[in-house]
C-alpha positions as CSV (number, residue, x, y, z in Angstrom):
1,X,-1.6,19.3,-1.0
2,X,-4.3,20.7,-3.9
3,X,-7.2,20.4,-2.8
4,X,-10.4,19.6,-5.7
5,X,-14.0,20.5,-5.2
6,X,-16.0,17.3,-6.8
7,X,-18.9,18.1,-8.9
8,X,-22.5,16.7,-7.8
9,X,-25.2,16.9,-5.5
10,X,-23.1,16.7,-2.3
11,X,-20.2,18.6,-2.2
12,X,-16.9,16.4,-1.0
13,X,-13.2,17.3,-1.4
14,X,-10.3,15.5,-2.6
15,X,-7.4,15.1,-1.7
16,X,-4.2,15.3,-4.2
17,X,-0.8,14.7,-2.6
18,X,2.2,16.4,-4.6
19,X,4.3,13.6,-3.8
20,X,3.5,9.8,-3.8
21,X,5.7,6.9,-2.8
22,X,4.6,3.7,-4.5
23,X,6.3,0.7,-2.7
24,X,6.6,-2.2,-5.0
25,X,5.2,-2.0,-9.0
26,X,3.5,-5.1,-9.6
27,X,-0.2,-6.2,-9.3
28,X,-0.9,-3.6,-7.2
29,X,1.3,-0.6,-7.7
30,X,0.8,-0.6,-11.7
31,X,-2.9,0.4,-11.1
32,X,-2.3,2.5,-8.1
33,X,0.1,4.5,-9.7
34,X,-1.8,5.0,-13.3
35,X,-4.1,6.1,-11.4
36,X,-2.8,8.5,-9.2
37,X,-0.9,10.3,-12.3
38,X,-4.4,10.7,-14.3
39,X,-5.8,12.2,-10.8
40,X,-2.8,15.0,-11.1
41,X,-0.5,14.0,-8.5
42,X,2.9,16.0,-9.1
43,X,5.6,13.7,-7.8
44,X,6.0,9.7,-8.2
45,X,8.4,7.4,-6.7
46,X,8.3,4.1,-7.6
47,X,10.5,1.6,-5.6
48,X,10.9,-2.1,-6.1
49,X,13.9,-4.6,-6.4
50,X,12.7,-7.4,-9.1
51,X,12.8,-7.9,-12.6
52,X,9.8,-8.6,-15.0
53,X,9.2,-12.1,-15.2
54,X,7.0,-13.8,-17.5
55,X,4.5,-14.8,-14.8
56,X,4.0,-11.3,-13.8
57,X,2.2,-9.9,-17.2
58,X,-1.5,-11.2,-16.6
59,X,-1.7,-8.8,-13.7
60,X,1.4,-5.7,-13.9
61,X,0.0,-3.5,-16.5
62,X,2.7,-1.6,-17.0
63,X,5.3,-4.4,-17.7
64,X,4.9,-6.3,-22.0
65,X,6.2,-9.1,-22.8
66,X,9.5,-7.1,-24.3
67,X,10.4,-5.9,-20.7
68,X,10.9,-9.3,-19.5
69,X,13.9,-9.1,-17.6
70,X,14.0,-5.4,-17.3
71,X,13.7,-3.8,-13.6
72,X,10.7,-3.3,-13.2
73,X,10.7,0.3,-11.8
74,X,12.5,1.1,-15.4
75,X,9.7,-0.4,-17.4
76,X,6.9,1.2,-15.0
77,X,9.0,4.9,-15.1
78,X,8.7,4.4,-18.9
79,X,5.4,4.0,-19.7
80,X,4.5,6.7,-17.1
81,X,6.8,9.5,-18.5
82,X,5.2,8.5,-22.1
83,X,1.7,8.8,-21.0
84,X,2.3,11.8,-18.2
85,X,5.8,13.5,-20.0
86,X,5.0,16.2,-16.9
87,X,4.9,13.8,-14.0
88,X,8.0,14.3,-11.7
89,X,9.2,10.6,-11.1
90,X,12.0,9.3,-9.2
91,X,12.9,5.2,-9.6
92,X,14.2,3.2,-7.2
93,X,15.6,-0.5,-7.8
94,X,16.5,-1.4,-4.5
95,X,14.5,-3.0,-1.4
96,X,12.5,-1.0,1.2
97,X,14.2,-1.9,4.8
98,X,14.6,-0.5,7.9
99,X,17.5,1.7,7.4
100,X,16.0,4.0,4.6
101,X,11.5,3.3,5.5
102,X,11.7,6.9,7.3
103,X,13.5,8.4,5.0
104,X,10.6,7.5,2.1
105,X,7.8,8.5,4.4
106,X,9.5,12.0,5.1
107,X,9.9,12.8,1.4
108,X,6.8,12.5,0.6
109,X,3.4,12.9,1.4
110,X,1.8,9.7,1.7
111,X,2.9,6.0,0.9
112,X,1.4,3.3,-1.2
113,X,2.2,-0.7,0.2
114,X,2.2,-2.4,-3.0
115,X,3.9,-5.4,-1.3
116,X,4.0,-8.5,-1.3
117,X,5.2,-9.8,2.0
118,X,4.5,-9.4,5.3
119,X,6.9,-8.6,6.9
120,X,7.6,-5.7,4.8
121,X,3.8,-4.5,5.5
122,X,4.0,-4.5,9.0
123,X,7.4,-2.6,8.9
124,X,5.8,0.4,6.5
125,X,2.9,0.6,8.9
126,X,5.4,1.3,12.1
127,X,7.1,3.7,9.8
128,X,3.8,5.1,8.9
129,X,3.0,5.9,12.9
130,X,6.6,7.2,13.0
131,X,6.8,9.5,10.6
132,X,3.5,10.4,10.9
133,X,2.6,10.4,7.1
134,X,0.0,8.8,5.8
135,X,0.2,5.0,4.1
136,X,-2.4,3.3,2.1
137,X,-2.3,-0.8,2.9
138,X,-3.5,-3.4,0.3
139,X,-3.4,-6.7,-0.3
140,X,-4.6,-9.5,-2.7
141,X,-4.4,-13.3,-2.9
142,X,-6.4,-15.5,-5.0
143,X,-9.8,-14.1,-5.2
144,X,-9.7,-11.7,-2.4
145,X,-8.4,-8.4,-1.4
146,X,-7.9,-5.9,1.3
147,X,-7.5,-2.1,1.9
148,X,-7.0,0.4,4.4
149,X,-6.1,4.0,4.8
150,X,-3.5,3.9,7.6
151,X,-4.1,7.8,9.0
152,X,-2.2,9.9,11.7
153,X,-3.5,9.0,15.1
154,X,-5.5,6.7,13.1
155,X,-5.4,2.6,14.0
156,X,-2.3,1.1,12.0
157,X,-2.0,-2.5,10.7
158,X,-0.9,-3.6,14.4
159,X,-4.7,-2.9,15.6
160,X,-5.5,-5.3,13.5
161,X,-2.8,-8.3,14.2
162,X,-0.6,-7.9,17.1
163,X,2.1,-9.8,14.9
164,X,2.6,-10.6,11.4
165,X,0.7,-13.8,11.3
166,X,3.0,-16.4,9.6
167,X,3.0,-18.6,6.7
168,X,0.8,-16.5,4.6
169,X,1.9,-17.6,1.0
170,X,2.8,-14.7,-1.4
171,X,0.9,-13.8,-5.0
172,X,3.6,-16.0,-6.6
173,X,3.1,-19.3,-4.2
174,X,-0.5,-18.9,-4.3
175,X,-1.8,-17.3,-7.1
176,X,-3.9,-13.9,-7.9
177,X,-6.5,-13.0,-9.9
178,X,-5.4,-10.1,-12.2
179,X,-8.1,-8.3,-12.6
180,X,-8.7,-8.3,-8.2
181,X,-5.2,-7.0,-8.3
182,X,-6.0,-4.3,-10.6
183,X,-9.1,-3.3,-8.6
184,X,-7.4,-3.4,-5.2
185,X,-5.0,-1.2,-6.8
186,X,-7.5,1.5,-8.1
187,X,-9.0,1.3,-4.5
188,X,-5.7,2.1,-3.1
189,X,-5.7,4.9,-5.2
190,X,-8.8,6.1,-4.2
191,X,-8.0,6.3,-0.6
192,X,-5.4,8.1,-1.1
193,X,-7.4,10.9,-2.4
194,X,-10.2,10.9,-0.3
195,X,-10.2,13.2,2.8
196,X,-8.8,12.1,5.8
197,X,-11.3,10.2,8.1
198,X,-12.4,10.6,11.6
199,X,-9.9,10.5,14.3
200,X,-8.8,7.0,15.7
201,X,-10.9,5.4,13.1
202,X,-10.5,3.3,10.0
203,X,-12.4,1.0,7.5
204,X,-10.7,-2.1,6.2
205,X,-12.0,-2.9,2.9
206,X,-12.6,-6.7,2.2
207,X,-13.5,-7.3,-1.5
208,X,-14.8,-10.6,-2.5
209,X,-14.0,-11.8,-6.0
210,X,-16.0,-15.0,-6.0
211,X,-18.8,-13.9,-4.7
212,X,-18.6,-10.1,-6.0
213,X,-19.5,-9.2,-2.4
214,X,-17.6,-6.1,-1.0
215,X,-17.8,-5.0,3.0
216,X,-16.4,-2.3,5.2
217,X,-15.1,-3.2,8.7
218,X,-14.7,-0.5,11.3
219,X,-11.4,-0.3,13.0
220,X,-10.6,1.3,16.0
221,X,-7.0,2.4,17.3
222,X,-6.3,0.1,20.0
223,X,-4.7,1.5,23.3
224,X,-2.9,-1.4,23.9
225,X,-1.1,-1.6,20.6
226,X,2.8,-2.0,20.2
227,X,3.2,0.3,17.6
228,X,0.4,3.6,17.6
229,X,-1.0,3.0,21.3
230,X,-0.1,4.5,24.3
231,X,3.3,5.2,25.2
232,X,4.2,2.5,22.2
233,X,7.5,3.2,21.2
234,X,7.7,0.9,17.7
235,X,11.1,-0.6,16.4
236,X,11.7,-1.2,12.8
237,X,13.2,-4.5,11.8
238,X,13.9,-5.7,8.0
239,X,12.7,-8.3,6.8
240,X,15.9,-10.0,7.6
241,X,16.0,-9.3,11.1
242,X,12.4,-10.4,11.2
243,X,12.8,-14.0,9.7
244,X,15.7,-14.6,12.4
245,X,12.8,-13.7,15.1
246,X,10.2,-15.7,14.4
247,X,6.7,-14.1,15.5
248,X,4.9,-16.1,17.5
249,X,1.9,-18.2,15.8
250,X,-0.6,-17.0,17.6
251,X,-2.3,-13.3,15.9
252,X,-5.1,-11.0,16.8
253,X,-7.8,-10.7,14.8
254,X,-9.3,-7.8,13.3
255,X,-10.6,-5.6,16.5
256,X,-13.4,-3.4,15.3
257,X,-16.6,-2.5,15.9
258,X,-19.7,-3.4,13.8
């Protein structure tokens, strides 16, 4: 971990991991990653099934129109070892489940969530309170977007919904915004370089594209939660596992303080 003394009138650290995973290099991972490589991390993985698509160039930086087709964790790795030839950078074109989730976190030093599903959220954030590594959530549909450094006896995303809430459509049923893609990305980035925060706190950032309006929500580890409370002993599940269990429809919302 290198640690960077920031020039100005108050003195603050930051925080550069030697190795990032970045789960899933699309709206959100593109950014995230381009900017973690300027910022001088050492090591990136980049992990992600798909192919470019043609619908996915207003918002992935990283993939042209020539890459259509093209995994793209082969046309991300390429434009990152051009612009950064001394970036370490492992790719990975296969899905994130629960058989290999650990495994990630324990090779590295902190996690992006660049998904886009739920279920795969929820299982990187028990993961996260396993392994005990750090794992920065985001999300973005339409307008919006949402962020949140998931810490180490920190609160995880099961403080803030008991369950995976369901039917929450993805970017591609219901549309994103590129450029609120691109800016929940940087602030994913920028979490994960900023110095760990106080014990059994977080702050969910809600950014409001419409409106331009940003907020901070105050989250508090919950004692009762399933996955980083008390005497919680979490169980990953995959996504397919998941889908055969339906959650139940009813969700928490977010538990914080003002």
């Amino acid at each position: 971990m290198l640690a960077i003394v920031a020039p100005g009138e108050h003195e603050g650290w930051v925080h550069v991991p030697a190795r990032v995973c970045v789960v899933g290099v699309g709206g959100l991972g593109c950014p995230a990653s381009l900017a973690l490589a300027r910022a001088g991390v050492g090591h990136l993985t980049l992990v992600d099934p798909d192919r470019v698509d043609v619908s996915n160039l207003h918002r992935q930086l990283w993939h042209h129109p020539q890459d259509v087709g093209r995994l793209k964790v082969e046309s991300a790795g390429q434009k990152l070892r051009a612009q950064f030839p001394s970036l370490g950078l492992a790719l990975r074109p296969g899905r994130v489940d629960a058989s290999n989730v650990l495994a990630l976190f324990e090779d590295h030093d902190l996690v992006i969530d660049a998904t886009d599903g739920v279920q795969v959220k929820f299982l990187l954030s028990d993961a996260a309170v396993l392994a005990r590594r750090p794992l920065i959530y985001g999300g973005v549909l339409r307008f919006e977007g949402l962020a949140m450094r998931v810490q180490p006896d920190g609160p995880c995303l099961r403080c803030l919904f008991e369950t995976p809430p369901v039917d929450v459509p993805t970017c591609a049923q219901a549309g994103v915004l590129g450029s609120m893609a691109a800016l929940v990305g940087a602030l994913q980035a920028t979490l994960a370089l900023r110095p760990e925060q106080e014990k059994g706190l977080a702050w969910l950032h809600v950014l409001d594209g419409w409106t331009l309006a940003a907020r901070t929500v105050r989250v508090r580890r919950r004692k009762d939660c399933a996955a980083c409370g008390e005497g919680a002993n979490p169980v990953l599940r995959d996504e397919a596992e998941a889908a055969a269990c339906p959650t139940p429809t009813s969700t928490s919302p977010v538990r914080s303080a003002p």
